[in-house]
C-alpha positions in Angstrom: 92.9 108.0 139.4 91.5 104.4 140.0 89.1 103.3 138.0 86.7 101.1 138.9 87.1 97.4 137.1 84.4 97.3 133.9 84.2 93.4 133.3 81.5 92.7 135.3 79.7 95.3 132.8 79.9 93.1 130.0 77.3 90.4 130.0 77.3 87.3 127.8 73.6 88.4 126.5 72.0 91.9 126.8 68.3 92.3 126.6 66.8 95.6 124.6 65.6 97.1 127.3 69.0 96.9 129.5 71.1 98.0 126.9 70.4 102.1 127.8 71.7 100.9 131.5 74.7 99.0 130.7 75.5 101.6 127.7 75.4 104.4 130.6 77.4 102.3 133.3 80.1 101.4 130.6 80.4 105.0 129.9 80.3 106.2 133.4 84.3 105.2 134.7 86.0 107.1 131.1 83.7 110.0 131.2 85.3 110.5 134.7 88.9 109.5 134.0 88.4 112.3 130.8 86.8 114.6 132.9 90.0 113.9 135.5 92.2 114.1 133.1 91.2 117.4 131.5 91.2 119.4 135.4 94.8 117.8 135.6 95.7 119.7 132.4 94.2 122.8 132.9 95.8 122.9 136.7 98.3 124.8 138.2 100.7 121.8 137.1 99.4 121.4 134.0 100.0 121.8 130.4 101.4 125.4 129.7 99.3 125.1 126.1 96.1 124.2 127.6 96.5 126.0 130.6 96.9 129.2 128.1 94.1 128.3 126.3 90.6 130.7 126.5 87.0 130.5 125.6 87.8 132.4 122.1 91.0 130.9 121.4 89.1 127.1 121.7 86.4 128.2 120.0 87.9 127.4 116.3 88.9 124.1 117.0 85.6 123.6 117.7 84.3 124.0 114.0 87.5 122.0 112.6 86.6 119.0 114.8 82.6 119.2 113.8 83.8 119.2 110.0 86.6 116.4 111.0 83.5 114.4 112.3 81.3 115.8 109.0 84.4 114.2 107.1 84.6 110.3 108.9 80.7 109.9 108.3 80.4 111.0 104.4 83.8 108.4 104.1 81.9 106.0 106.2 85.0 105.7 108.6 83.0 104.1 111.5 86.6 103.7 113.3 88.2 107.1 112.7 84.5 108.4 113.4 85.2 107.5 117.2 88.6 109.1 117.7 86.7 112.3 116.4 83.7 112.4 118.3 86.2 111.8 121.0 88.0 115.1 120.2 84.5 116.7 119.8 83.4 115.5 123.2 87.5 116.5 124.2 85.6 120.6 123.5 82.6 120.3 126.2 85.4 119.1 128.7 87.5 122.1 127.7 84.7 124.5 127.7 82.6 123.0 130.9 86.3 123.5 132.7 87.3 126.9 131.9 83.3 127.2 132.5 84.2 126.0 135.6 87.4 127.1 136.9 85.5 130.8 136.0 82.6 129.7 138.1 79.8 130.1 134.9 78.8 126.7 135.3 80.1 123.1 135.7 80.0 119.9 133.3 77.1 118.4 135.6 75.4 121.2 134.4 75.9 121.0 131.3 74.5 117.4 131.6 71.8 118.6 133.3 70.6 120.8 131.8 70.7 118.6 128.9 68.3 115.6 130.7 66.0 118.2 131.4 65.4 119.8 128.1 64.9 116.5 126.2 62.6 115.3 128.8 60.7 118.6 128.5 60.8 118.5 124.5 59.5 115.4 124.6 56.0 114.9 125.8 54.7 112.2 123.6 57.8 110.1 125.6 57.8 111.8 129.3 54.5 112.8 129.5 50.7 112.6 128.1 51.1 114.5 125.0 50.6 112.5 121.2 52.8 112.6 118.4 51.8 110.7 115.6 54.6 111.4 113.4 57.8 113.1 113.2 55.9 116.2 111.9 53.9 116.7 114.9 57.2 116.0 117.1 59.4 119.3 115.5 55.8 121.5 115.9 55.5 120.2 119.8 59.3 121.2 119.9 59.3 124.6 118.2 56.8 125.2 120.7 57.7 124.4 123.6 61.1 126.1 122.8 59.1 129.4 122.4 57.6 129.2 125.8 60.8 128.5 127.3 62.0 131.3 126.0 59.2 133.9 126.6 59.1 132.4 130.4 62.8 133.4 130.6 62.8 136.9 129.3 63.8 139.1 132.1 60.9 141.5 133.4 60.3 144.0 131.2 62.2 143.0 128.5 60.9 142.7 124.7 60.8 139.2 123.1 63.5 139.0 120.6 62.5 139.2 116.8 61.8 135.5 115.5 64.7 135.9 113.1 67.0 137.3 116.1 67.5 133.6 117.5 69.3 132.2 114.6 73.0 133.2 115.1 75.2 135.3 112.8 77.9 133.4 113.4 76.7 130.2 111.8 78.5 129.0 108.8 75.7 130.8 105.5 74.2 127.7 104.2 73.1 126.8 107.1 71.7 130.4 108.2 70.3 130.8 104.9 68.2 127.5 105.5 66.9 128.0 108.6 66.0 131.4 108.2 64.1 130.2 105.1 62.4 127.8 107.7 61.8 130.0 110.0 60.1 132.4 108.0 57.8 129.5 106.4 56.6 128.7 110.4 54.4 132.0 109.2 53.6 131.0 106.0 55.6 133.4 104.1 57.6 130.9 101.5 56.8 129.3 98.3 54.0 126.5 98.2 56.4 124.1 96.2 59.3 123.8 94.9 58.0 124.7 91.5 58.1 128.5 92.0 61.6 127.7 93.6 62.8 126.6 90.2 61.1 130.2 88.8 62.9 132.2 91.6 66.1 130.8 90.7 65.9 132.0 87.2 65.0 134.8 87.7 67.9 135.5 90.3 70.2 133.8 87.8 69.1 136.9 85.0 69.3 139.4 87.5 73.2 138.2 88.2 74.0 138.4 84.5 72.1 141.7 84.1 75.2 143.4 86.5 78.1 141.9 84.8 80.0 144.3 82.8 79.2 144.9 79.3 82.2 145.9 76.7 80.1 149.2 75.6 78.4 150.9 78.8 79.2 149.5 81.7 81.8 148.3 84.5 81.0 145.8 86.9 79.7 146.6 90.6 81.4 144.1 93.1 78.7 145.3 95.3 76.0 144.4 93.1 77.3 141.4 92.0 78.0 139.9 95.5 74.3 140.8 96.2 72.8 139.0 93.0 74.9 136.3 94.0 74.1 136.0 97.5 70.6 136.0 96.1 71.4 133.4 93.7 72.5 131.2 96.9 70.1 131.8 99.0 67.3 130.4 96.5 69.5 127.6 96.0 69.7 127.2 99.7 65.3 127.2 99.9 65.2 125.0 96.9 67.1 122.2 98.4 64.5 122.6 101.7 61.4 122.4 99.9 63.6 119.3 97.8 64.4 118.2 102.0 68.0 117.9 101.4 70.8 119.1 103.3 72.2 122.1 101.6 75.6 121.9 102.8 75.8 117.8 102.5 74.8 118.4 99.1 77.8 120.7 98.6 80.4 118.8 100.1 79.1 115.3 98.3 79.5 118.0 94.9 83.3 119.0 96.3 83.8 114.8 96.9 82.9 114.4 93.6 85.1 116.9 92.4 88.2 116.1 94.1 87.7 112.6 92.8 87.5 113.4 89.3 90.0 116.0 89.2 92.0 113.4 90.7 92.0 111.0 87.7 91.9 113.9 85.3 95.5 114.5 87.2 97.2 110.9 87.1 95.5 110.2 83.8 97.9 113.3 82.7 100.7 112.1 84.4 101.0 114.5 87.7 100.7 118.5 87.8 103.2 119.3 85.3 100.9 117.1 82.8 97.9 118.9 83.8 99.8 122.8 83.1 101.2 121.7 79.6 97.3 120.5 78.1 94.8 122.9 76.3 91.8 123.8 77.1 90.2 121.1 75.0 92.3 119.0 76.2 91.6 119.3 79.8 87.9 119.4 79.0 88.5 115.7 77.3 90.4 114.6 80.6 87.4 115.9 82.6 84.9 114.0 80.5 86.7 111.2 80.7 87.5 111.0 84.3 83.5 111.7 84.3 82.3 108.6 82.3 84.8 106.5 84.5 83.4 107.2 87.4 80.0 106.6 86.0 80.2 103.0 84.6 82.0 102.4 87.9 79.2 103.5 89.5 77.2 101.3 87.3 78.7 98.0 87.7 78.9 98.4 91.7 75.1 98.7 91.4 74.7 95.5 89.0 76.5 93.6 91.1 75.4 95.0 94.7 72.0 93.7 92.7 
């Protein structure tokens, strides 16, 4: 495939309001060459692997390469961050082909389609409407979503339950959250946090009134996966009312974690080290990989000061 020569689209000086042009036309010649490339590898003289490949048997490399990208921004890894958004982006190619090749839709579509919902979501840009904040931006969204998706309910048809648009299929935390948000668009959630912090007691009581006692009872897998799914999904509303990211806050608590259990590891001299210690002794390892970690902490903030 030629490719049309890029040179001229890299001027000395760019002005702010040319750089959404020349970051478009700089983009324009390898979104084509990918887009080539990808039809050459699903074609009859293709590769056998991606010519084999299907809609459901993509699909999981789709989650590994949104936690591969997750995993270059939390390390701040601006460089390996672009060869995964590349293999991100590498997904909608394979999907918009096979889309394609099945005649569902096309990658211009996809594009499309796109333009025309962010223009349409966003009034206070494209059209007349105000926005003084980003509060009043997300309540102009959720609406307009909602009468995109009443207008496009076939005749006849029921609107869908306002919990029925959140998929299953997403990973729990994140369900969890946003049906916790979705229910509060109707006011049926906790004013603050406060009675969060309450909840979360109480669901904590609850899951150590169903673990088994010596004298009367057995423990109820059942019943203990449901006081503990409870016990989450508190957790989950807490850290929205708190406005933080349940699941960043996880995986900043596994980070921290692996680090630690890490020193705790060399600091015992390898695995072998680790399996000979006692209890008390792997709990003084842990604290002391712990207060490391802190006064490191420390002195980058003293001297980032």
């Amino acid at each position: 495939m030629a490719l049309p020569s890029r040179d001229h689209l890299q001027p000395a000086s760019v002005t702010h309001e040319e750089v959404p042009v020349k970051a478009a036309q700089q983009a324009a010649a390898p979104l084509a060459e990918a887009i080539t490339i990808m039809a050459r590898l699903r074609g009859p003289d293709g590769c056998p692997w991606d010519r084999e490949q299907t809609f459901d048997s993509i699909k999981k490399h789709t989650l590994e390469e949104t936690y591969e990208v997750f995993d270059a921004i939390e390390r701040r890894a601006w460089p390996d961050l672009r060869d995964e958004l590349g293999d991100l982006l590498l997904q909608v190619l394979f999907y918009s082909q096979m889309a394609s090749e099945a005649g569902y839709f096309t990658l211009a579509e996809v594009a499309e389609s796109l333009n025309a919902k962010l223009i349409r979501r966003h009034p206070h840009i494209f059209g007349d409407a105000l926005a003084a904040d980003s509060d009043a931006v997300l309540r102009n969204w959720e609406q307009i979503k909602r009468s995109e998706k009443k207008n496009t309910l076939p005749n006849g048809e029921a609107p869908k339950q306002m919990l029925d648009e959140i998929p299953r299929s997403m990973p729990a935390l994140l369900e969890a959250s946003k049906l916790g948000s979705r229910a509060a668009k109707v006011g049926f959630d906790w004013p603050d946090a406060t009675g969060l912090f309450d909840k979360l007691q109480e669901e904590i009581a609850e899951l150590k009134a169903e673990l088994p006692d010596a004298e009367s009872k057995s423990a109820s897998n059942a019943a203990l996966e449901e006081e503990l799914g409870d016990v989450l999904f508190t957790a989950v509303n807490l850290a929205r009312h708190l406005k933080l990211d349940p699941e960043s806050a996880l995986r900043s608590a596994n980070a921290k974690f692996r680090r630690r259990f890490g020193a705790m590891e060399s600091a015992a001299g390898g695995r072998e080290g680790l399996e000979t210690r006692s209890s008390d002794e792997l709990e003084a390892l842990w604290s002391s990989a712990k207060h490391s970690e802190r006064d490191h902490q420390s002195t980058t903030k003293e001297q980032q000061g």
